[in-house]
C-alpha positions in Angstrom: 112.4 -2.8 60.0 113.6 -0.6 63.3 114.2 2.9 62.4 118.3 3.8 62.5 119.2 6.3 65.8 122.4 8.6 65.7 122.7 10.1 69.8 125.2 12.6 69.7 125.7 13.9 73.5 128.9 14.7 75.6 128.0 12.6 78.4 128.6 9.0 78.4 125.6 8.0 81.2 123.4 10.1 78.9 124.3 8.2 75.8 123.6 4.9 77.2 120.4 6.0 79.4 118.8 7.0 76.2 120.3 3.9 74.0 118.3 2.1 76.5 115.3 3.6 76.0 115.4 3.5 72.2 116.3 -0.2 72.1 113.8 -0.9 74.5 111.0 0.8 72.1 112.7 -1.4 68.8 114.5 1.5 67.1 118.7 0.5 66.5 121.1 2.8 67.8 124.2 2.6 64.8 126.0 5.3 66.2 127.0 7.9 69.1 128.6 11.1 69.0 130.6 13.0 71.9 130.2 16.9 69.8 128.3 18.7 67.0 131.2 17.8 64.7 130.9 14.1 65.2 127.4 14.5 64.9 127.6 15.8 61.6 130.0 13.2 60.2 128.8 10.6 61.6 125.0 11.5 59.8 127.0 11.9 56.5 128.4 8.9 56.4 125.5 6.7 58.7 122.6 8.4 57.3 120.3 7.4 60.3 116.5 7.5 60.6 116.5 9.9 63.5 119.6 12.1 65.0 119.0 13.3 68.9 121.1 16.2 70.0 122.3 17.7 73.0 122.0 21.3 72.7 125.0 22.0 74.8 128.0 20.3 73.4 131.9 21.2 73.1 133.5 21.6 69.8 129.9 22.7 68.0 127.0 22.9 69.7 123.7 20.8 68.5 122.0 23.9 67.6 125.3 24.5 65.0 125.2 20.9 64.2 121.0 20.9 63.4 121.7 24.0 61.0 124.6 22.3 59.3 122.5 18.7 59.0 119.9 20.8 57.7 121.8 22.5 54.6 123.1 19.4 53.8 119.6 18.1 53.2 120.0 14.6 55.2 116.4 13.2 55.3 116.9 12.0 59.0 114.7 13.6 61.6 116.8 16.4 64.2 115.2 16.0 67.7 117.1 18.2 70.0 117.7 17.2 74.0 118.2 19.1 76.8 117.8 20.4 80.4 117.7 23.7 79.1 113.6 24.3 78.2 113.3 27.7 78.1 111.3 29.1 75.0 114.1 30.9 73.7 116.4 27.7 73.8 113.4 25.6 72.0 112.6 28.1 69.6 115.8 28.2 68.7 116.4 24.6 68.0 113.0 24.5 65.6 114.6 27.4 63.4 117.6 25.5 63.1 115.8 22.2 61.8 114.8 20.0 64.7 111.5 18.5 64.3 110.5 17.9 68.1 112.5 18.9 71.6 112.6 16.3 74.6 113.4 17.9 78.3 116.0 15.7 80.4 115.7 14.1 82.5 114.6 11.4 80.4 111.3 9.6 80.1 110.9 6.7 78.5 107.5 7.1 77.7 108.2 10.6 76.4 111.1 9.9 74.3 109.3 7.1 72.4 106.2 9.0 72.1 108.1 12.2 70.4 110.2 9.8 68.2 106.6 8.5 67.4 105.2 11.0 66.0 107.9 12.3 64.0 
């Protein structure tokens, strides 16, 4: 059985660049978010494998979103995506729950390898 995917991003070409990618390496994508709140209802009521955030999204950001997932205690995995890979940014996202972080631009080999060895 293919491990269940929730992508919550803001930008539509991201979304479907990194559904791609996930399809491609046998995992099923049930579900897309456009903000942290989506994000967060949609894990509630999907209850994926696997959530990948943006860190930079309107309404709540995925660094609000990982801490809420987190305290709800969700078994899925938090990997957090971004452009932004300063240490700061990265540490920030492990305290808050995330499991790995994955730079953008994507690569497909990179993405599947983190989701991997979560």
């Amino acid at each position: 059985m293919s491990k269940t995917v929730l992508i919550a991003d803001d930008l539509p070409f991201f979304r479907v660049a990194l559904k791609d990618i996930l399809m491609k390496g046998g995992y099923e994508v049930v579900g897309e978010a456009t903000n942290g709140v989506e994000a967060v209802e949609k894990a509630k009521s999907l209850l994926p494998d696997i959530i990948i955030l943006d860190v930079v999204m309107p309404v709540k950001t995925g660094l609000d979103a990982a801490k809420e997932i987190r305290l709800l205690r969700l078994q899925a995995k938090v990997v957090m995506c971004s452009s932004l890979g300063n240490e700061a940014i990265v540490d920030e996202a492990l305290k808050s729950g995330a499991c790995a972080y994955i730079l953008k631009p994507l690569n497909e080999q990179t993405v599947l390898s983190t989701l991997e060895r979560l």
